[in-house]
LUMNU-841886 format. One record per residue: residue number from 1; residue in one letter; x, y, z of N, C-alpha, C in turn. Coordinates in steps of 0.02 Angstrom, whole numbers, plus 32768, in hexadecimal, padded with zeros to 4 digits. Layout:
BEGIN
i/aa/nc1/nc2/nc3/cac1/cac2/cac3/cc1/cc2/cc3
NUM/A/X/Y/Z/X/Y/Z/X/Y/Z
...
REM end
This chain:
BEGIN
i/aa/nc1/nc2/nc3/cac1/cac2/cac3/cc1/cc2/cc3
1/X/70AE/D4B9/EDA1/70EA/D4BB/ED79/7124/D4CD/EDA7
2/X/7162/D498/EDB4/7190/D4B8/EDD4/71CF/D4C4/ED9B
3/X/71E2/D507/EDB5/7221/D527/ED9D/7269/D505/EDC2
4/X/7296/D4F6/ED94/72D7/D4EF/EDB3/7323/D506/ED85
5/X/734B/D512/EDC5/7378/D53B/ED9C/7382/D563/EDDC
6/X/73AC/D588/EDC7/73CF/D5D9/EDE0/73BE/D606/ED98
7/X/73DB/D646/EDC1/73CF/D67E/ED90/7418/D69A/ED98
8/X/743D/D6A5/ED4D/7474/D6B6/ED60/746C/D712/ED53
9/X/7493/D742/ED6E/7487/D787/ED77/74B8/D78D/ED4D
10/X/74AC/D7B1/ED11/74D2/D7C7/ECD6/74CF/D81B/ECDC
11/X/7503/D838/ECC5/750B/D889/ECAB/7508/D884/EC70
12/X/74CA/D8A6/EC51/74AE/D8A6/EC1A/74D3/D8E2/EBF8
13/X/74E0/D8F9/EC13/7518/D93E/EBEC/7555/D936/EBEA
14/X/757C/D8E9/EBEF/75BA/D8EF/EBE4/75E0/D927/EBDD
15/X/75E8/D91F/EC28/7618/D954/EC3F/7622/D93C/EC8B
16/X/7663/D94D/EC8B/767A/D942/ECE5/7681/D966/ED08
17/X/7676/D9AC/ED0B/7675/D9F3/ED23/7638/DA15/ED2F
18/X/763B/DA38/ED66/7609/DA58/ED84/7609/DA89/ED95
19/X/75CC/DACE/ED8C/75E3/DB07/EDB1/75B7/DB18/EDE1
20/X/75DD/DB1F/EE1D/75C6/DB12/EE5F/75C2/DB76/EE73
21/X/7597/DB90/EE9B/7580/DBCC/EEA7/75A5/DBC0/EF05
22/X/75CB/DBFE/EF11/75EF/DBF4/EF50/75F5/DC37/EF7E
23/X/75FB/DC1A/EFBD/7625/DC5F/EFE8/7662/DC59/EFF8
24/X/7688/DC84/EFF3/76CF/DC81/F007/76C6/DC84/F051
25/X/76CF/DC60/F079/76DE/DC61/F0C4/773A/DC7D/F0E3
26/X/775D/DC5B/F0BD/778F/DC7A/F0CC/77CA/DC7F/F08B
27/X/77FE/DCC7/F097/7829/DCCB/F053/7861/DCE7/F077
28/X/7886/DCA1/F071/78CE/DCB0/F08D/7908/DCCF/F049
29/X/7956/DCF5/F067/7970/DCFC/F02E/799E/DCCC/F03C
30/X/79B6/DC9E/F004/79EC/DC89/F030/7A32/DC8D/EFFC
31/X/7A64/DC75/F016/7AA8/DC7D/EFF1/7AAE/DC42/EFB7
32/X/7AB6/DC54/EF73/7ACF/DC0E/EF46/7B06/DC11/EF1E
33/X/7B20/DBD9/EF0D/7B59/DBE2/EF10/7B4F/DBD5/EEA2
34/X/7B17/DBEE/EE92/7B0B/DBE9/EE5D/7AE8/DC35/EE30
35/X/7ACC/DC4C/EE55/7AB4/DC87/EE49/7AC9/DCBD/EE6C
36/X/7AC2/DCF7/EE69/7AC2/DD30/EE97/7A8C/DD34/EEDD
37/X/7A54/DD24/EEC4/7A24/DD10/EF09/79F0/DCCB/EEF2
38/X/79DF/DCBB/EF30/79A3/DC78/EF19/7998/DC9A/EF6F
39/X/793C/DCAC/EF3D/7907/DC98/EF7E/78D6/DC55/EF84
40/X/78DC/DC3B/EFC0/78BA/DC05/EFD2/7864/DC16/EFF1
41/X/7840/DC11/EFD7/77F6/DC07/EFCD/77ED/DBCB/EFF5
42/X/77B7/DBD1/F02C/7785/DB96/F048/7740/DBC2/F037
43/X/772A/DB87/EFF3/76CD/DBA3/EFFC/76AB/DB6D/F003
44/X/767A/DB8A/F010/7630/DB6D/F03A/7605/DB62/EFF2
45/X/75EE/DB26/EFD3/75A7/DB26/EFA7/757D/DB3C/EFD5
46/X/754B/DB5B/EFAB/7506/DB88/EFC2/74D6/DB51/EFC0
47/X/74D4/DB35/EF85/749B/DAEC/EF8A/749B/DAB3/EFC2
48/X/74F5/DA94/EFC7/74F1/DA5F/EFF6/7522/DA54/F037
49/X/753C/DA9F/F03F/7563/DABD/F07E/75AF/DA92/F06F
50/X/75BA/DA6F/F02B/75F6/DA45/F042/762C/DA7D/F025
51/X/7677/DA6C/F02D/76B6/DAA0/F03A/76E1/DA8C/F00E
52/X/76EF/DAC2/EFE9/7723/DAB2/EFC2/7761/DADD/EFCC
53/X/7797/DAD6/EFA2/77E0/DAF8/EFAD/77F3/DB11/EF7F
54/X/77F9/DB44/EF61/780F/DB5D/EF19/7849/DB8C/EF2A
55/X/7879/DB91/EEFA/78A7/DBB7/EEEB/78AB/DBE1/EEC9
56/X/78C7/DC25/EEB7/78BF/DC4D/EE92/78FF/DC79/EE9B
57/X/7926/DC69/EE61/7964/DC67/EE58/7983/DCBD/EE13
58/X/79A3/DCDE/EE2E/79B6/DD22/EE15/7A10/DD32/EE19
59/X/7A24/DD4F/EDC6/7A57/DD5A/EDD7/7A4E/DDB4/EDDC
60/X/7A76/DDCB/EDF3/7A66/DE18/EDD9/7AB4/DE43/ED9D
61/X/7A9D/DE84/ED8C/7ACB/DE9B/ED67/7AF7/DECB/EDA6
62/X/7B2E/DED5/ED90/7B5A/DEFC/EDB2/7B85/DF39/ED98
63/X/7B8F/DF56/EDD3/7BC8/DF79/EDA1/7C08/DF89/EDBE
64/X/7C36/DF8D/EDAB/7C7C/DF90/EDA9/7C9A/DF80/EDF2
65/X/7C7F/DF92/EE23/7C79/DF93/EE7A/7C59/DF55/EE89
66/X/7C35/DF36/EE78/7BE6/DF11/EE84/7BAF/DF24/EEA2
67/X/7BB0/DF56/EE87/7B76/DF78/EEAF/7B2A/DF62/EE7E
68/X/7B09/DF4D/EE91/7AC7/DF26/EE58/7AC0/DF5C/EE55
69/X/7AAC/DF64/EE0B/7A6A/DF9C/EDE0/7A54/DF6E/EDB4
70/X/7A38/DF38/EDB9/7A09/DF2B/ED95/79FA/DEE7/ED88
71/X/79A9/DEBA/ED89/79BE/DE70/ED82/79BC/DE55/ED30
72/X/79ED/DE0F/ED38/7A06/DDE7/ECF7/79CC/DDCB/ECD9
73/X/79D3/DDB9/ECA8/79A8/DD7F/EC96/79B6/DD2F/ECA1
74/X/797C/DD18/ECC6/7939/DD1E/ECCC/791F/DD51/ECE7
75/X/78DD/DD69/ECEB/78D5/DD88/ED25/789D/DD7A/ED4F
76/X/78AE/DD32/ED5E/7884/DD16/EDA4/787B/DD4A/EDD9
77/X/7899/DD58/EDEF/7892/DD79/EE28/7864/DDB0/EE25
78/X/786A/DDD6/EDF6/7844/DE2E/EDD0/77EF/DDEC/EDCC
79/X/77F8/DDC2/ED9C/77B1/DDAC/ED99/7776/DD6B/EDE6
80/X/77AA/DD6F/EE00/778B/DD6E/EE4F/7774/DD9A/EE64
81/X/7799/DDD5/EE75/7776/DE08/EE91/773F/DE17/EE66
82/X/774A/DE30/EE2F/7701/DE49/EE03/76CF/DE1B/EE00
83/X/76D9/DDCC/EE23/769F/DDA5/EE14/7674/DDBC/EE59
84/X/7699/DDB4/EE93/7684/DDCF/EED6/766D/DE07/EED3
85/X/7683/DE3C/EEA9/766B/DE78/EEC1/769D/DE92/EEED
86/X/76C7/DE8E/EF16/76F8/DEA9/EF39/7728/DEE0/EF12
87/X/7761/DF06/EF26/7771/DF33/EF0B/77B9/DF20/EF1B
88/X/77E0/DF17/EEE6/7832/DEEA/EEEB/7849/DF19/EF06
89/X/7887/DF20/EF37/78C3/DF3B/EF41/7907/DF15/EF54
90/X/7935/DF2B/EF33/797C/DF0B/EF3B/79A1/DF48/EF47
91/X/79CD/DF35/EF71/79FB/DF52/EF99/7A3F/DF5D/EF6D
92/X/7A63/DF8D/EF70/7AA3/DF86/EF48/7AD8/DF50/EF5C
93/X/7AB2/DF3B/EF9D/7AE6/DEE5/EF98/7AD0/DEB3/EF84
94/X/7A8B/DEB6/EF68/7A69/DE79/EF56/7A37/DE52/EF7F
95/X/7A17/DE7B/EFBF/79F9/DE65/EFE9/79AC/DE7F/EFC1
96/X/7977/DE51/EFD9/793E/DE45/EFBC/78FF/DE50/EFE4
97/X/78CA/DE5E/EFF0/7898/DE82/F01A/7870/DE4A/F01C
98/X/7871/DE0E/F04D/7853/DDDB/F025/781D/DDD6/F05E
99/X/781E/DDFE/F095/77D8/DDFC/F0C1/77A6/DE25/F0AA
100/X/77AE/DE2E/F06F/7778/DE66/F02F/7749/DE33/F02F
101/X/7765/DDE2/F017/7737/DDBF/EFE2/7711/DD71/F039
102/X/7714/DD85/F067/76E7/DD73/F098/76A9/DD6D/F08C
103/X/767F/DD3B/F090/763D/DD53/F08D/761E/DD5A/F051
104/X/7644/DD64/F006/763C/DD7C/EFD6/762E/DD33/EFA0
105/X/75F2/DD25/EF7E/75D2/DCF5/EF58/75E9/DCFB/EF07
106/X/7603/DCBF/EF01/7633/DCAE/EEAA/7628/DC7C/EEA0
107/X/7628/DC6E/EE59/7615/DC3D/EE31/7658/DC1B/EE23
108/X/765F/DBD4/EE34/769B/DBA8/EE2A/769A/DB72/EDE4
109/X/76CB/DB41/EDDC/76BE/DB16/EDB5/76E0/DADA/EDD8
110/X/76BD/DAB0/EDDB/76E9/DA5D/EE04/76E7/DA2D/EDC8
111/X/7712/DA27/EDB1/7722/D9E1/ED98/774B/D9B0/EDA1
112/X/7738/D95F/ED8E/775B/D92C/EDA3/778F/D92E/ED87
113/X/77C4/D90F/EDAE/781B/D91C/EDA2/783D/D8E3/EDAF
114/X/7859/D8D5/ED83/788F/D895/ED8A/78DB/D8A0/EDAE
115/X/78CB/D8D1/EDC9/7905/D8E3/EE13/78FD/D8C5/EE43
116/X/7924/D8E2/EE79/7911/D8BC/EEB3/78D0/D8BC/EEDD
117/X/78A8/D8E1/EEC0/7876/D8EB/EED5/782E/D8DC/EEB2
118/X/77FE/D8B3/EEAD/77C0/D8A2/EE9C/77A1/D8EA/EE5C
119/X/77A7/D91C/EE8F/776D/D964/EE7A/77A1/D998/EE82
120/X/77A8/D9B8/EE5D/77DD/DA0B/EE63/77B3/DA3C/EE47
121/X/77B5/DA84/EE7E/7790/DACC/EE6C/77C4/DADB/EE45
122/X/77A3/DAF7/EDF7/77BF/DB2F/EDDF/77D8/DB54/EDED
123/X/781B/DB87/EDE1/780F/DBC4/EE05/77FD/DBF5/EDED
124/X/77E0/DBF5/EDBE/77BB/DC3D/ED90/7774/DC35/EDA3
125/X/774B/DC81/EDC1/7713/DC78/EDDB/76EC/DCBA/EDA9
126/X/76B9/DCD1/EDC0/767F/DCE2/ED9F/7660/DCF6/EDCC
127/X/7633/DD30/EDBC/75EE/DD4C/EDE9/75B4/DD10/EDCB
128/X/7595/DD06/EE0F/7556/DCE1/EE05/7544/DCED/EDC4
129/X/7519/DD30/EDA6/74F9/DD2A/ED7B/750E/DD2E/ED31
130/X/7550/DD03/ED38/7583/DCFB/ECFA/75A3/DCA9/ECF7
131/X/7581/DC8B/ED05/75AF/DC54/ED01/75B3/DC2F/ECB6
132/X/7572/DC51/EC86/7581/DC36/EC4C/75D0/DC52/EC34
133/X/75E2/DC7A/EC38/7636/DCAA/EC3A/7653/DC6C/EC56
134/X/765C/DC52/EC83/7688/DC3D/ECA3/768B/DBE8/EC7C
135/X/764E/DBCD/EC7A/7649/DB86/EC46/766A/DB91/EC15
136/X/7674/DBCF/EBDB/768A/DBD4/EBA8/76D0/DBC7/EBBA
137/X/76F7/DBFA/EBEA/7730/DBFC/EBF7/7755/DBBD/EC13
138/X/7727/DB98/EC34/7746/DB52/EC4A/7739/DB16/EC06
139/X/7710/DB1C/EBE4/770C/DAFB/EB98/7753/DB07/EB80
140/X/7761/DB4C/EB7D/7781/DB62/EB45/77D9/DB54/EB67
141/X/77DE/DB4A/EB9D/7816/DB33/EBB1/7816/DADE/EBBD
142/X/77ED/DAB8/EBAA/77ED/DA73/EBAD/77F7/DA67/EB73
143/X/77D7/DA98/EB33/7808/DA88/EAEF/7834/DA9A/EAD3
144/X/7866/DAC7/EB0D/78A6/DAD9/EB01/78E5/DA91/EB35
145/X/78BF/DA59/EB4E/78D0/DA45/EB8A/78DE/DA43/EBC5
146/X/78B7/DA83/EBDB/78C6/DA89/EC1A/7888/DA96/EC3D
147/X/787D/DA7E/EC7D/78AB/DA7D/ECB2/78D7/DA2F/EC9A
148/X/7908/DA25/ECA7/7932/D9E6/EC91/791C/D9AB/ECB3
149/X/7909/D9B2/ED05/78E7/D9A0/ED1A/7895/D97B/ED13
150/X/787B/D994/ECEB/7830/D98E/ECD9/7828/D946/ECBA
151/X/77FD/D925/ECDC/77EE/D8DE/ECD7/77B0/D8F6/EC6B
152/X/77BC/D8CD/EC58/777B/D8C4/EC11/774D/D88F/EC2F
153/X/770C/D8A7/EC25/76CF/D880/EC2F/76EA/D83F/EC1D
154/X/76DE/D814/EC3F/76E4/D7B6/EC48/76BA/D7A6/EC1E
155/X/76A0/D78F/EBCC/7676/D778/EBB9/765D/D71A/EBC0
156/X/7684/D70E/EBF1/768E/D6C7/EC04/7671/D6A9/EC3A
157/X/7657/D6DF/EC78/764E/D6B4/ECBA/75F8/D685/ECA6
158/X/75F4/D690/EC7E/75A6/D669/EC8C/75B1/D627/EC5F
159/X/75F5/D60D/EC40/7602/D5EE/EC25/762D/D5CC/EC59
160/X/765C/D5E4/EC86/7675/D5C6/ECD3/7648/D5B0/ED05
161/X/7600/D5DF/ED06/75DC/D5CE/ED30/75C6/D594/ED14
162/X/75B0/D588/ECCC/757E/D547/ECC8/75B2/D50B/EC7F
163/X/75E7/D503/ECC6/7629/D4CC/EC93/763D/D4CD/EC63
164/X/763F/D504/EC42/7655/D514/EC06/7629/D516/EBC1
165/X/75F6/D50C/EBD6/75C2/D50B/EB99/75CA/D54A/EB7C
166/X/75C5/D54B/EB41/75C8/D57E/EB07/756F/D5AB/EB13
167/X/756C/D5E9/EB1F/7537/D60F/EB18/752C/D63C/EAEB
168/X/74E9/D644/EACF/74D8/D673/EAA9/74E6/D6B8/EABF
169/X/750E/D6DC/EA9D/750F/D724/EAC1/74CC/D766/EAB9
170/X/7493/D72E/EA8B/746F/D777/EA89/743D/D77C/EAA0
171/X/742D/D724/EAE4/73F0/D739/EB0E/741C/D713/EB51
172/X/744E/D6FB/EB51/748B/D70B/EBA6/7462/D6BC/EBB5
173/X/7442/D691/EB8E/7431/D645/EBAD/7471/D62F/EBAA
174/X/7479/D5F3/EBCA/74BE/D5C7/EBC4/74C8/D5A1/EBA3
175/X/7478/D58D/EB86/747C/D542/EB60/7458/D552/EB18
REM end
């Protein structure tokens, strides 16, 4: 009996997002001209060594001088450190301790993005042994619309792949 055909590779969980388990290799602070600070994240996946770039973006509170006492909402930044395990400090100018989170293993979320870019890291992270926390929280901001960015599952490519034929959606054949 010969078989013919291809096999097309479907995501059976419709969904375009992933949460990827990481090391922070490096955490720069840098200046934005949108927030009070954005740190820049390069991590390492633990499963397939490939590199991603995440941002993690903070305004802080002030007072009358600008002297920070305290961060805004969101609070990305407060829930990085607590995913790492590291111990936050900010400076009364707003400087950030970010050779704390070196070395230090977090749970990300990548999803596909209709930006300029294919794949974009979240920037809200999670301790490893929490990432159901972190699925909820990226659910729960995809049905508020955001990230704005965030591509919706394509229910179409296997209908592009095989000329437009109409498919059953509840066993993913084409014909």
């Amino acid at each position: 009996m010969a078989i013919t055909g291809t096999k097309v590779r479907t995501n059976t969980s419709n969904k375009n997002w992933y949460v990827n388990e990481v090391v922070i290799k490096e955490a720069t602070q840098m200046d934005s001209q949108y927030n009070d600070v954005s740190i820049r994240l390069k991590l390492e996946d633990k499963s397939n060594g490939y590199n991603y770039t995440a941002f993690v973006n903070q305004n802080y509170d002030k007072d009358a001088n600008g002297v920070v006492v305290g961060l805004s909402y969101p609070d990305d930044l407060n829930t990085l450190y607590l995913a790492s395990g590291a111990d936050l400090n900010v400076s009364d100018i707003g400087e950030v301790n970010t050779d704390d989170l070196i070395g230090r293993e977090v749970a990300c979320i990548n999803y596909a993005s209709k930006g300029k870019y294919k794949s974009t890291t979240w920037g809200v992270f999670s301790a490893l042994n929490k990432t159901n926390e972190l699925e909820d929280k990226f659910k729960a901001q995809i049905a508020k619309g955001y990230p704005r960015n965030y591509q919706q599952p394509n229910e179409t490519v296997a209908e592009e792949v095989f000329g437009g034929r109409a498919r059953d959606s509840k066993d993913a054949v084409p014909f």
